[in-house]
N, C-alpha and C positions, 0 to 999 in steps of 0.2 A: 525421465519425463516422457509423458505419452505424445503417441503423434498431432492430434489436435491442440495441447498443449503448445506442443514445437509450430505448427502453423500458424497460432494464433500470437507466439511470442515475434516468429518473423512478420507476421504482418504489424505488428505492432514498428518495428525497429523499421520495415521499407515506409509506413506513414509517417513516421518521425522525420522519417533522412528525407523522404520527399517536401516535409514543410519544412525543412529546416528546423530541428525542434530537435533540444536536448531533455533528455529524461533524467530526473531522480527518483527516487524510494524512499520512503522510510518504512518501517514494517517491525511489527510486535511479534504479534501471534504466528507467522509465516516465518519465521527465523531467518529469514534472505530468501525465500524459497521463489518470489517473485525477483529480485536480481538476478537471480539464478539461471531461471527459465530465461531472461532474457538475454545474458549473458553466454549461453549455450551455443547462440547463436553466430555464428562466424559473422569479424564486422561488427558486431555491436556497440564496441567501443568508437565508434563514428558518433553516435547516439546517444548510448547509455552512460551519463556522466557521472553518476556517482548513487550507492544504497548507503542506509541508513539501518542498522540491524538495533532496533531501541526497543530492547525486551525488556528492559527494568525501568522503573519509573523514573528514576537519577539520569538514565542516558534520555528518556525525553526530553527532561528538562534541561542537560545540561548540553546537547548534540541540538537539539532540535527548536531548543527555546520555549519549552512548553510550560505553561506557567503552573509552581508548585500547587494552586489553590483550584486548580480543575483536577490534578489528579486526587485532590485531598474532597472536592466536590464538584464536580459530577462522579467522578473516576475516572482510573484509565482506561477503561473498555466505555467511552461515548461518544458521540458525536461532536461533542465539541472537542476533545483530546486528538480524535480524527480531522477534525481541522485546523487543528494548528498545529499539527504533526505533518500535514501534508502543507502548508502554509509555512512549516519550517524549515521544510527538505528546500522550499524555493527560497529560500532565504539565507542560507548555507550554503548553498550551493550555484552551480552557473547555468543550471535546467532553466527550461521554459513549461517544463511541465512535469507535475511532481505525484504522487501517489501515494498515500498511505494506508497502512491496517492496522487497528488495534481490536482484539477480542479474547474470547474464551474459546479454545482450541477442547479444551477438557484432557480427562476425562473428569480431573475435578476442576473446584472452582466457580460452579456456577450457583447460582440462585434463583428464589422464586423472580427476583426483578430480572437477574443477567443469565438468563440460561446458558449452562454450554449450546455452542455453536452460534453465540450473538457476536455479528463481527460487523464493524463499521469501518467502512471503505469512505475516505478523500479523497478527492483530486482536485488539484489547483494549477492555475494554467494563469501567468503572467496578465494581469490585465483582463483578466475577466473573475467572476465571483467562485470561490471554494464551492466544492457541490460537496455535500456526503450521504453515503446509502446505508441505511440500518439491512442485515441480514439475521436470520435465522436457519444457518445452513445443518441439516442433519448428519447424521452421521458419527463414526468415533472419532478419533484426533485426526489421524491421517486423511479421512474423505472430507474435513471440515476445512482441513489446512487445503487440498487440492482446491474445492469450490472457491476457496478465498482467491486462489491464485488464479484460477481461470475467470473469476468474475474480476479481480483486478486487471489484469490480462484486457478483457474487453470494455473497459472503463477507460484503458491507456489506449486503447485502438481508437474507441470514442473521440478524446480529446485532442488525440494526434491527429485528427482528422479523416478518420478514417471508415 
């Protein structure tokens, strides 16, 4: 992990432990690579309460509680799948604030509707409303999966109060 990365996973973990605020994940297309970065970090287990690594459509729904008729329509790479994937990590779990990613990392896979590099970021935070961001991040798999992580990364800063 790069050093901005690492700054930005510990900033993330001292705004959590500062509000008193336990973190989940769930994560697709990222393969854990956002528990990871966080996790890096000496201490995180103060914080970081549990990931969710739901790369098949079976583990959304059956981890996360994502209902079969969103990934059958909209899909799994949407906006609604992103939130209730991150709506399910806090529901699973004993976080107060949750994150998730579902996209197309590529190199295949994509379409004229989902291009590679379409990734949809959640987060849900107890008591206030699910937000989610549509992305079109470029790149081949590996710069697509990094963006993913540093833009979740600072999403988790956001809601930790940071």
């Amino acid at each position: 992990m790069d050093d901005a990365l690492t700054a930005l996973a510990g900033a993330v973990l001292d705004c959590a432990k500062a509000a008193g605020l336990k973190i989940a994940t769930a994560e697709s297309c990222t393969g854990g690579l956002i528990a990871a970065s966080l996790t890096e970090i000496p201490g995180s287990a103060d914080v970081f309460e549990r990931g969710f690594v739901t790369y098949s459509n079976e583990a959304k729904i059956e981890l996360l509680g994502v209902s079969a008729s969103l990934i059958t329509d909209p899909g799994a790479v949407s906006d609604l799948v992103a939130r209730a994937m991150a709506e399910g990590a806090l529901a699973q779990s004993r976080a107060d604030i949750a994150l998730a990613v579902t996209g197309i990392a590529g190199p295949g896979g994509g379409s004229a509707d989902k291009p590679v590099g379409l990734v949809f970021i959640g987060t849900a935070k107890k008591g206030d409303p699910t937000v989610v961001e549509r992305h079109v991040f470029p790149g081949d798999r590996a710069g697509i999966r990094q963006a993913t992580v540093r833009r979740a990364l600072e999403l988790l800063l956001n809601l930790a109060g940071g």
